[in-house]
N, C-alpha and C positions, 0 to 999 in steps of 0.2 A: 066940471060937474061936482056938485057937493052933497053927499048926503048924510042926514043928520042920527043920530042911534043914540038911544039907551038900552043899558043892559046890565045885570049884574051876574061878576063872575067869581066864582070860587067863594061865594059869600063875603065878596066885597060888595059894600053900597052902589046903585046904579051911579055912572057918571055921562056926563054928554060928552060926546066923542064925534068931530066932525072929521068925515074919510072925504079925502081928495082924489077921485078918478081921475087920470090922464087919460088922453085919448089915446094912446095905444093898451089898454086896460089895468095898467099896475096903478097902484092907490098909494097916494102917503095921509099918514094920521097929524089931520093939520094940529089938532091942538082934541088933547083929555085932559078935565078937570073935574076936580070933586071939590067940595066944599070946605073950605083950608088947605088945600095940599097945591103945590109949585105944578108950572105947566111942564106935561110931560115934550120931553123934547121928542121932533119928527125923525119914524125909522121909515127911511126909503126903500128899504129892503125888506119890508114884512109883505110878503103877499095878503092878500087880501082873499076872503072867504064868500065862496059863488054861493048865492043864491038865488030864487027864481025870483024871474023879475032882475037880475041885475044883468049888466054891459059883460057879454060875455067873452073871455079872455082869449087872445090869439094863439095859436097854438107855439107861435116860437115867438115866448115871452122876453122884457123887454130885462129883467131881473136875471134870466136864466147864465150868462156869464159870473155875472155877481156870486151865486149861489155854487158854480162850479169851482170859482175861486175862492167860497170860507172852506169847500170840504163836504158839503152835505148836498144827496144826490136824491137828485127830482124822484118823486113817485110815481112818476109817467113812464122815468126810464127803467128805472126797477120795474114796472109790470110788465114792460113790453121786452125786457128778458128776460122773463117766465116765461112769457106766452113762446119767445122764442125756444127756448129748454122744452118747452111741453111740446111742440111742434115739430122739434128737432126729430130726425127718423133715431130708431133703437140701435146699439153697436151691432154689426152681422153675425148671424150664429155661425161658427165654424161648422160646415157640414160635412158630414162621414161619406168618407169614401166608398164609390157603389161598387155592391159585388160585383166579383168577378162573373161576367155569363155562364149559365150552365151550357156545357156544349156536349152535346148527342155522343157517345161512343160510334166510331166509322164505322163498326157492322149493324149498328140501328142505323144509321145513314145509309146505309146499302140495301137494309133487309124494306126500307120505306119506299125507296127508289125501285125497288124491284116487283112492290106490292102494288106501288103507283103506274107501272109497266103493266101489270095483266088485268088491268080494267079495260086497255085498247083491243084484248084481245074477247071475241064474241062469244059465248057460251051457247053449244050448240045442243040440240033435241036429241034424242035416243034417233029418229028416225032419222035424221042429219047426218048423225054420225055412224050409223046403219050404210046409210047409201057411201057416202066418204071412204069408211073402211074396205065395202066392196069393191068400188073403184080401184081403190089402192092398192089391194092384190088381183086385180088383173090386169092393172097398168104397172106397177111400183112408181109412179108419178112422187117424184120427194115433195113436192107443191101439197099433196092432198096429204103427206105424210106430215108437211109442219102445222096443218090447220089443225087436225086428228091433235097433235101434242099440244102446240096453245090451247087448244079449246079444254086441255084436263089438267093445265098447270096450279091452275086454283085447288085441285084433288090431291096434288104433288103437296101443297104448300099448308091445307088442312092435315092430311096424314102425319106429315115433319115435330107440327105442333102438338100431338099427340105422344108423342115420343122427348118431347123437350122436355120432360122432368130426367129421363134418365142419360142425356146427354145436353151438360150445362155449359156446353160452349158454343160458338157461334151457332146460331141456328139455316143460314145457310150452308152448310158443311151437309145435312141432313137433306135441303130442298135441293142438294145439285145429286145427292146420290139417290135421290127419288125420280128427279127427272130423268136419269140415265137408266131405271127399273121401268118407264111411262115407254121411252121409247124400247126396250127388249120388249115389252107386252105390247107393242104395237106389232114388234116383227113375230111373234110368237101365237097372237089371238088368232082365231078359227071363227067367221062368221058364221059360218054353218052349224053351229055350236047351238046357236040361239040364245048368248048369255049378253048381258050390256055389255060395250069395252070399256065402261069407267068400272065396272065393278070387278072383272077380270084382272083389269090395269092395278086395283089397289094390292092385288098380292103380291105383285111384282114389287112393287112401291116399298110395302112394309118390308121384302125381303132385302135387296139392297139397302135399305137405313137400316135395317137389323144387323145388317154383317157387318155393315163401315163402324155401324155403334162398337160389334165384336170385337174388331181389330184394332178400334184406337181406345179401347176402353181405359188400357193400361201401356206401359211401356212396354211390357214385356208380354206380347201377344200372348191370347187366350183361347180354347174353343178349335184348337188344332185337331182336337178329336171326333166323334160322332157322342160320346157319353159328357164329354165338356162341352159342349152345345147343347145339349140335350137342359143340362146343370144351367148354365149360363142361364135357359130361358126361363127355366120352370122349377128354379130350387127354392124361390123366395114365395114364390106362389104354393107351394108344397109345404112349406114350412109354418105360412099362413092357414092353410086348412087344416094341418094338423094340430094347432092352437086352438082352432075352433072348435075343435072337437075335446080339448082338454086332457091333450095327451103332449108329453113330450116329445120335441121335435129332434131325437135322439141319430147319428150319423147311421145308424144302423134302420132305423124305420125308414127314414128318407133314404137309403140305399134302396130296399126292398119294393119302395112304392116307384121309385123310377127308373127302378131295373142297370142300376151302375152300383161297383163296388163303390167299399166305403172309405178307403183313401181318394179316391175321385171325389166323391162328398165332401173330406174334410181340407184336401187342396181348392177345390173352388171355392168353398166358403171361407177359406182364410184369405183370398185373393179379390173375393168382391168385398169382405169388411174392412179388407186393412186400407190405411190414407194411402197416398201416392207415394208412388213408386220415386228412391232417389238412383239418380246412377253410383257404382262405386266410385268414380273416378271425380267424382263432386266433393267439395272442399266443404269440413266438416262445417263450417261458417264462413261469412264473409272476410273474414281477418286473417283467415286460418290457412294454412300452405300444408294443410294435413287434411288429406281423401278419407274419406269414409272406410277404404278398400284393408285402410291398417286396422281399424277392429278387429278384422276377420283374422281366424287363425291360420295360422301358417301350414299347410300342408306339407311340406319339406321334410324329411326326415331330420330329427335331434342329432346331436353328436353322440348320444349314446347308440342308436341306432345305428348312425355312420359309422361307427369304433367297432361296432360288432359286426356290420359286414365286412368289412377290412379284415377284421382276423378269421373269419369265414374263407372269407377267397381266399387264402395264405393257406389255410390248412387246407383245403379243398387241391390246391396246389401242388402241395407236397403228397398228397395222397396217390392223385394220379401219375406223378412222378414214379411212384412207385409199381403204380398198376400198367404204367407203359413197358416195366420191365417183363412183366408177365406173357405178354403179347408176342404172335409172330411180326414179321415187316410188312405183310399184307393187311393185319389188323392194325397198326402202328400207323401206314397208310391210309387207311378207313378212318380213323380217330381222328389223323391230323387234318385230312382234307375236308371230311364231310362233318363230324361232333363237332369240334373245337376250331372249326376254323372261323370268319366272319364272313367271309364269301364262299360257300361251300363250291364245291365242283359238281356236276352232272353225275348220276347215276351210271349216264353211257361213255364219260372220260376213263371213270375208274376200272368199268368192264375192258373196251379197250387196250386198258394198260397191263391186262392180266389175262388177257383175252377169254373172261367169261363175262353171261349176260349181264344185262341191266337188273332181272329179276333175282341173279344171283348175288348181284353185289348188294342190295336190297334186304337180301334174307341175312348177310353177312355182318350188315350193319345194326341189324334187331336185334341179333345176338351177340353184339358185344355189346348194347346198351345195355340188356337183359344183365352182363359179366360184370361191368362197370358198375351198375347200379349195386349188384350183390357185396362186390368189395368194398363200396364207400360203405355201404350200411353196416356190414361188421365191423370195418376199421371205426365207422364212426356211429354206435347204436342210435343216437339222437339226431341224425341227418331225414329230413324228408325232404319227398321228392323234388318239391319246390325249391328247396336249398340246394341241392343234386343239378339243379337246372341251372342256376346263378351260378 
């Protein structure tokens, strides 16, 4: 197939240029001439440019080794590794590691488990538990006694919560010492009273949490007294209305308003402000192989103290040496066995051996502590009786 063209390019003159189709689509340029100019010789390797209306090219052209062999790469394949790159999925993003699960503290696990427990149990009517309670004391049936307590456990577990600002540890520590106050006011209530048993029940409730609150408040138990109980409940409340009223809340006012001296005031309040208690025997730090206990001063007498008693006893020594020369053998007797000895002897050994009473030997001994005492004090004007004794 031959077809014929003019055209002019780059502002050369038109020339005739016959293109030679093959039938598998590639073209040679049989012969371009222009008017004076030598016949251009045929390139078998120029592709040929599609237009419409022309024989259109197969897609694995007849050129295509040729062209792979000068070095210059088709622009079919160049596009369709674009489209490849563009297509291509993106590099993976390195993803962060998932937290760690929060996981519940065991006594919120507990305290859930236990809240999820008293829904099984049925909450019963004033007049339910009217009839229940009478039964109960004049049967003691423990049957009618566990329904009575489940059915107020819920009351056990409101009251607890009430109280969990001022003890901020486990909160069941609180709902088992409630339940063990639910059941005493079970054994304790009086129907004949005419009062609800949940309403009775709650004083018993708050009593027991109040105590257990008492005794573990600190390490070193509190409220041992009736006026430190007293303190424990009502000193911070005391201390609040006195503010409100715009007066100082001085350890002497608050003694007088709650009827306790005023070291009792100023030891509980220094024991509910101060932080926790460490034991002495606690290491001043984790490092540390030194107890707390060495701060503390030493109670032990000094060695000047020691020095001074030593010459004490020495003179105190030679004194009565001397004052045993004074004495008869019956008083000399009395001194050694019953004063100065470490295991004295019996009142009724010494009469015995002298054969007078117990009451006499008695009087016999008074009066030579009365003898005793008078010598050391002249021999010695600066002896008191304390020393006398040593």
């Amino acid at each position: 197939m031959t077809v014929t063209k003019s055209e002019k390019l780059n502002g050369v003159e038109p020339c005739d240029s016959t293109v030679e189709l093959s039938a598998d689509g590639s073209s040679d340029i049989a012969q371009a001439r222009r008017p004076g100019s030598a016949p251009v010789p045929k390139m078998s390797t120029l592709p040929a440019k599609r237009r419409a209306g022309d024989v259109p090219v197969p897609k694995k052209a007849a050129a295509a080794p040729a062209l792979r062999k000068s070095g210059e790469v088709p622009a079919r394949r160049a596009a369709s590794k674009a489209l490849e790159l563009r297509a291509a999925p993106p590099p993976p993003v390195p993803r962060r590691p998932a937290p760690p699960p929060v996981v519940a503290p065991a006594s919120t696990d507990a305290l859930r488990a236990y809240l999820a427990e008293l829904r099984q149990f049925k909450v019963l009517s004033r007049e339910e538990q009217e009839k229940l309670v009478s039964r109960y004391k004049e049967s003691g049936d423990p049957e009618l006694a566990k329904q009575l307590v489940t059915a107020n456990l819920r009351l056990v577990v409101k009251i607890a919560m009430e109280f969990q600002s001022h003890w901020l540890n486990n909160l069941l520590d609180l709902i088992q010492e409630g339940n063990v106050g639910l059941m005493q006011a079970l054994k304790k209530f009086d129907p004949g009273k005419g009062v609800k048993f949940s309403y009775y029940a709650s004083y018993w409730i708050k009593a027991y949490i109040l105590k257990y609150i008492m005794d573990n408040w600190r390490m070193v138990k509190i409220g041992t007294t009736q006026a430190q109980r007293k303190l424990f409940y009502n000193l911070r409340k005391e201390r609040d209305k006195i503010l409100a009223e715009g007066l100082e809340p001085a350890p002497r006012l608050l003694a007088e308003r709650l009827g306790v001296s005023e070291a009792d005031v100023a030891e509980m309040d220094m024991r509910l402000s101060a932080g926790r208690e460490v034991s002495l025997d606690a290491p001043v730090n984790p490092d540390s192989e030194q107890s707390q206990i060495s701060f503390l001063p030493s109670e032990a007498p000094g060695a000047e103290s020691l020095l001074e008693a030593g010459q004490l006893k020495e003179l105190l020594r030679d004194k009565l040496d001397r004052f045993r020369e004074t004495l008869s053998s019956r008083e000399k007797n009395i001194l050694e066995k019953r004063l100065l000895a470490e295991s004295p002897v019996t009142l009724q050994e010494i009469g015995e051996e002298y054969g007078i009473s117990r009451e006499r030997v008695r009087q016999l001994e008074e009066r030579l502590k009365k003898t005793m005492l008078g010598f050391l004090r002249k021999e010695m004007p600066d002896l008191s009786a304390d020393d006398a004794i040593m």
